[in-house]
C-alpha positions, 0 to 999 in steps of 0.5 A: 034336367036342372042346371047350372049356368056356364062357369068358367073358373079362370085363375092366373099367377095368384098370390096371397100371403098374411102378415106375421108380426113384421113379417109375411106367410106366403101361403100360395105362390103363383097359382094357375088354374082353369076349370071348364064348365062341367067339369068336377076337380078335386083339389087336394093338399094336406094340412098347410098346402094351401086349399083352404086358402084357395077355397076361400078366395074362389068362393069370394070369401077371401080376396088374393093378394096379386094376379088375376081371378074370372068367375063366371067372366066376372073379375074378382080382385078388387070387389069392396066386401058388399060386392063380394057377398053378392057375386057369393050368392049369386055365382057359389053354392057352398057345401060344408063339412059340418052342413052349416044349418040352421037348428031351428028352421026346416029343411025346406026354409033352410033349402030356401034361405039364399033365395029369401036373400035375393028378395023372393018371396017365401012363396017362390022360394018354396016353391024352387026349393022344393024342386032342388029337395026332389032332386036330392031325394028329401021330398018327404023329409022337407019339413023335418028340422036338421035333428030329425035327419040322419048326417047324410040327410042333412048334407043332401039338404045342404047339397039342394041349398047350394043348387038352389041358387042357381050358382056357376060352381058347386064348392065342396069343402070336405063334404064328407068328412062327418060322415061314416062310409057309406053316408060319404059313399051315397054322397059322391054318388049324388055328385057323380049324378050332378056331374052328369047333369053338366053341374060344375063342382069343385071339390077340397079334400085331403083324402086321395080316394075322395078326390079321385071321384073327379075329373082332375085332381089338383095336387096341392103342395106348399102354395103350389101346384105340385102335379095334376092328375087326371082320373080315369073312370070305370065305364057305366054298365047297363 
């Protein structure tokens, strides 16, 4: 069994605003937030709550304003824009609505791409990404570039780039979003299976049938937390 390493996600009293001509746009307003290692959340919000914001800073792409954020014990406040790219490569593993692929690569060179990054050579990377490939199900579908795969096939690609880094969290921004229902279907289940295997995941979503596919939804609402909910599963048979 492939995993992740412990991922502690400790957030307290976050803030973060941007500046509007001489005034400020507070877009999150004292977030409080921990997220144990394993455990699959949802955060949830319509347009304007706050989540793409607060996805942003967790994945250390934006940095908050005041309070205090630990990934992976690690403190995230007052990291200079090269410290931030590497604790993103090293503790994240991203994946996108839109796949975030690269055309002219194959899957299996765009599986290895954050490992190219550390400075591992083409051949250990290949080597580990073609592990994560099997794990998603592509092993005969690696040396196929993004056109040659179906929507879903290109989201399992993207889905074995953000493991094969190792990273303390999976951050799923709207993952199933371009995808029709079935596709999006067999694409939770995957993160249902990456749950099992004690992987962390944090989802962001404005749909509430998504999101219920975790653990805890965080509701979203105005730069707050509105309410949290905890989701109860069906019991696996057989």
């Amino acid at each position: 069994m492939i995993r992740l390493k412990k991922s502690p996600i400790h957030i307290e009293n976050l803030h973060k605003s941007y500046p509007m001509g001489k005034e400020k746009l507070h877009v999150l307003k004292g977030i409080q937030l921990d997220v144990k290692e394993g455990e699959f959340i949802a955060i949830l919000g319509p347009s304007g709550s706050g989540k793409s914001t607060l996805m942003n800073i967790i994945g250390c792409i934006d940095v908050m304003d005041e309070g205090i954020y630990e990934l992976d014990g690690t403190s995230v406040k007052a990291n200079n824009e090269d410290e931030l790219a590497a604790i993103r490569n090293k503790l994240v593993g991203f994946i996108f609505q839109k796949f975030n692929l690269l055309a002219k690569y194959t899957a299996l060179d765009n599986v290895a791409m954050p490992l190219y990054c550390r400075g591992l050579s083409r051949e250990e990377a290949h080597t580990k990404a073609k592990t994560y490939l099997k794990l998603v199900g592509l092993e005969d579908r690696m040396h196929h570039k993004p056109n040659e795969l179906s929507g879903g096939q290109q989201q399992r690609v993207a889905v074995a780039r953000a493991l094969c880094g190792e990273p303390s969290i999976l951050l799923a921004d709207e993952p199933t979003g371009n995808l029709d229902s079935k596709t999006g279907e067999d694409i939770l289940t995957l993160f249902d299976q990456l749950k099992d295997q004690n992987h962390t995941i944090v989802l962001i979503t404005h749909d509430h049938e998504t999101a219920k596919r975790a653990d805890r939804i965080i509701h979203l609402l105005d730069g707050v937390i509105h309410k949290e909910e905890i989701c109860i599963k069906e019991k696996k048979t057989g």
